[in-house]
N, C-alpha and C positions, 0 to 999 in steps of 0.2 A: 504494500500500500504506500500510496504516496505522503513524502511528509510533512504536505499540506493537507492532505486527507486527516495524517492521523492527528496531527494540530487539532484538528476539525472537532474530531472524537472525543480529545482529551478534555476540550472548551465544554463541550458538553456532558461528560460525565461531569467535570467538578462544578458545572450551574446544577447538573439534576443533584447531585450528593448534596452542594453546596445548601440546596434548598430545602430539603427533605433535614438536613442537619438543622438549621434556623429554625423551623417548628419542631425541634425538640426531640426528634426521633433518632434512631442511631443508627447509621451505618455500618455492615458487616460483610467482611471480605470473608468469603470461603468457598475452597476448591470441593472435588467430587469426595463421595464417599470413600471412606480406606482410602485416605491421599496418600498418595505415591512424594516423590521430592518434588520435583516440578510443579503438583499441585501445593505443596509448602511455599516454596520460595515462591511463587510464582504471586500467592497471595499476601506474602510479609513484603515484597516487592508491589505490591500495587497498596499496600499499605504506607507503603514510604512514600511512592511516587503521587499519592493524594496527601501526604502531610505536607510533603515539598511544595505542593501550592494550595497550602490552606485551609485540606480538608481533612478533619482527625476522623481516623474510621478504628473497628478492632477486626483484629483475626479470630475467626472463630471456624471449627471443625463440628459435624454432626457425630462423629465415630473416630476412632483411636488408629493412629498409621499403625503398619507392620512394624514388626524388631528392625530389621534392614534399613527401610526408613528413617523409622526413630535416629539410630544411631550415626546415619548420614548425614541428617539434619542435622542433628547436636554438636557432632564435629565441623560443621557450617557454621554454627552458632546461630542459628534463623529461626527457633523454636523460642526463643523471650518474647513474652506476652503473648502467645498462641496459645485459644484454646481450644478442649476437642471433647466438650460438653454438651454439645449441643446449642440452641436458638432461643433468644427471648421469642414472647407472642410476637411485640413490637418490632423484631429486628428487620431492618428493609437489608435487601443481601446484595450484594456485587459480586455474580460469579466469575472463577475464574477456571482455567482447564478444564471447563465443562458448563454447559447449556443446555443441559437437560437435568431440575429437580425433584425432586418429590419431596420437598418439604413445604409446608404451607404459605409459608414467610412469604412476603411480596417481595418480587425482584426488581429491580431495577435498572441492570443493565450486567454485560457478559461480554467478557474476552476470552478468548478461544482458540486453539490451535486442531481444532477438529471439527471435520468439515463435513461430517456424518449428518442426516435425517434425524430429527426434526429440524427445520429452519426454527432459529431460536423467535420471539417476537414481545421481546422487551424493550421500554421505552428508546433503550441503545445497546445494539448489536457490534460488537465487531467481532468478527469469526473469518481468520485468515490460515490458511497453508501455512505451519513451522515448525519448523524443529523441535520447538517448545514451547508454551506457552510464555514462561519466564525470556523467552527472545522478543515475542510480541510488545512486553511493559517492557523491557529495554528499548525498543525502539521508539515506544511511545515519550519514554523520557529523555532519549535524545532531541525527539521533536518536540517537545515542551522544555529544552534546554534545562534540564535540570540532573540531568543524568552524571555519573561521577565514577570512580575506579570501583566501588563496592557493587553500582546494578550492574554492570560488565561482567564482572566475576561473577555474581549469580545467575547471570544468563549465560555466561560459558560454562558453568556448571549446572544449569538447567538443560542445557545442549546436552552435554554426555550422559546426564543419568536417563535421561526420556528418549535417548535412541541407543542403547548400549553401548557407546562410546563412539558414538558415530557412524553404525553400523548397521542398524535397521533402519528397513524401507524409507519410513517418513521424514530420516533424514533429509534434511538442504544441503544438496549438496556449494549451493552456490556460498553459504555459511563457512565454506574452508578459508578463503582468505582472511575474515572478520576473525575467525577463531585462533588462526596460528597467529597474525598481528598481535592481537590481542594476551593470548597466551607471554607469547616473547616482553611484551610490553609489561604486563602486570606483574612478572617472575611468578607463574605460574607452574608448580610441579605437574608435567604432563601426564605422569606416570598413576600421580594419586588420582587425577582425574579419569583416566583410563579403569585404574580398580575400582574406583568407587562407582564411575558408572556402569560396569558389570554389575554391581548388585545381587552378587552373587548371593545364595540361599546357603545356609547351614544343614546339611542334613541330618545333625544332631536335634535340630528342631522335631517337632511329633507332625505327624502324618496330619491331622487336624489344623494344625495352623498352617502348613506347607500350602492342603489344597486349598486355603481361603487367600492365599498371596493376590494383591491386584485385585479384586473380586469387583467384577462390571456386573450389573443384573439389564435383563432388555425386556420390554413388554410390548406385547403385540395383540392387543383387546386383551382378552381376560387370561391370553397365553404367555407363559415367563420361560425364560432362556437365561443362562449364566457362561459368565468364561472367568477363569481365573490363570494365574501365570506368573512361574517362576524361572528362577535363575540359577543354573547351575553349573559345576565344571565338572562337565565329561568323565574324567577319570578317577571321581572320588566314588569311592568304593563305597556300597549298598542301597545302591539308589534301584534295583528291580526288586529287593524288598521292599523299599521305600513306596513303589509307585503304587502296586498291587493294597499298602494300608490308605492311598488315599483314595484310590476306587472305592475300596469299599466302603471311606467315609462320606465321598460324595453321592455316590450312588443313595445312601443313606440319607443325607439331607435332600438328593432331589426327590424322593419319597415323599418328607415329608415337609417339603416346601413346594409340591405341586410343579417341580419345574420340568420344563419337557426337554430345553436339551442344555449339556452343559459342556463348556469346551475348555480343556483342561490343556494350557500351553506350558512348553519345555524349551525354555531357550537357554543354548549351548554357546554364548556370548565366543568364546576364545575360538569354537570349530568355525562360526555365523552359520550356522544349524538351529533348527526347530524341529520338537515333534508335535505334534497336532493330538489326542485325544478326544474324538466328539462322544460324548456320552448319554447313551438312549436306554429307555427302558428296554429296546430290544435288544441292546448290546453295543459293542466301543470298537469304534473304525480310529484306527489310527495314519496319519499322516506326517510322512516326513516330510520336512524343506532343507534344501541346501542353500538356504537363508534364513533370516532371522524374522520370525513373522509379524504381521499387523494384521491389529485386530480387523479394524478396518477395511481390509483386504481378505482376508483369511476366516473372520468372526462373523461380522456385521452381515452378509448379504444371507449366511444360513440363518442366521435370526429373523429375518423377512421375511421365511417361511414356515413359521411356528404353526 
């Protein structure tokens, strides 16, 4: 988008915040359920980038990140004053990494890096193609000239964890010069950003938390679909134990959560391999990729036919 365009956008969320804040109501930044990092920073970043001109908002979460997460974050430092409690009745929300809710709360407007169905239709939309969500408010505060070494490094850090190091699909590729610039510029360790944006899984972890990693729900009328998605390295040992106890837990919960199908992804970040898991009452097709998969590609179109 151009950035006169996003000037445009930024003019207008902070008149709508700005106004809705002056009658007394409070503004709330919060990314999708089970936020991932990118949904983190991406909302402590649009926190910051509304206080830089004028408008105090809070971070708030409906639900609790993963371990993974968590502990990404925290070595981020991006988790002070984030919380993951839940919504006052009153809270008007400003999504971000996601434009589709189900919580009651009025919204007011959405930035987005996912260009998936429904068309969002809040007071302000903007939902572009990127890397990362956390790329999108970087760029919006470069064009409101308020941008600084700290939203660069979260958005280059928003880059690697939400495409595994620069290696799934929805990466930008056009992002490589902005990124190694940037990198060299900031004395960025290339290396921690590479590991960290694997995000890689512990298999020490239980079978139960493993298959709720990422966990997207889809609905389609009164029909529900799931996917969830983990990360792992190839050659650590006990992972076809491993898989066989989350079959049987998810199988388990799609029982008793009515869901009809549920798609269980494996990404092998270091091979850029995926294995696919679609999970039916009639039984589990598996699918390999010699890439790294999106949902989006790979998820979304068999949820369109629940």
């Amino acid at each position: 988008m151009e950035n006169n365009c996003l000037k445009d956008k930024i003019l207008q969320l902070v008149a709508l915040c700005g106004g809705i804040a002056c009658c007394g109501k409070k503004i709330v930044v919060t990314g999708h359920d089970m936020p991932d990092c990118d949904s983190i920073i991406s909302a402590v970043m649009m926190r910051e980038l509304l206080s830089r001109l004028g408008v105090e908002t809070e971070v708030k979460f409906a639900t609790q990140p993963d371990g993974v997460t968590e502990r990404i974050c925290r070595e981020l430092g991006v988790l002070a004053g984030v919380k993951f409690d839940g919504f006052g009745e009153q809270d008007k929300l400003v999504l971000v990494d996601h434009h589709v809710t189900f919580y009651k709360n009025e919204v007011v407007a959405c930035v987005d890096h996912h260009t998936t169905p429904p068309e969002p239709n809040f007071e302000l939309n903007l939902v572009q193609k990127a890397s990362s969500c956390g790329r999108i408010i970087y760029d919006m505060a470069l064009a409101a000239g308020v941008s600084d070494d700290w939203m660069e490094k979260m958005a280059i850090y928003s880059v690697y964890l939400d495409t595994q190091s620069c290696l799934a699909p929805k990466f930008e590729k056009s992002d490589i010069p902005w990124l190694k610039e940037g990198i060299g510029r900031l004395g960025l360790d290339e290396k921690d950003l590479v590991e960290k944006g694997f995000c890689l899984n512990s298999l020490d972890e239980s079978a139960e938390v493993l298959a709720m990693y990422a966990y997207k729900r889809y609905e389609l009328g009164s029909k529900s679909g799931a996917s969830t998605c983990i990360q792992i390295d190839p050659v650590e040992s006990g992972w076809n134990e491993k898989i066989d106890e989350i079959f049987n837990f998810l199988k388990g919960k799609m029982l008793s959560d009515g869901t009809r199908l549920w798609v269980f992804i494996v990404n092998k970040p270091s091979k850029v391999q995926s294995d696919l898991y679609f999970i039916r009452e009639s039984g589990i097709e598996t699918v390999a990729l010699d890439r790294l998969a999106s949902r989006s590609r790979d998820v979304v179109p068999h949820m369109k036919s629940l």
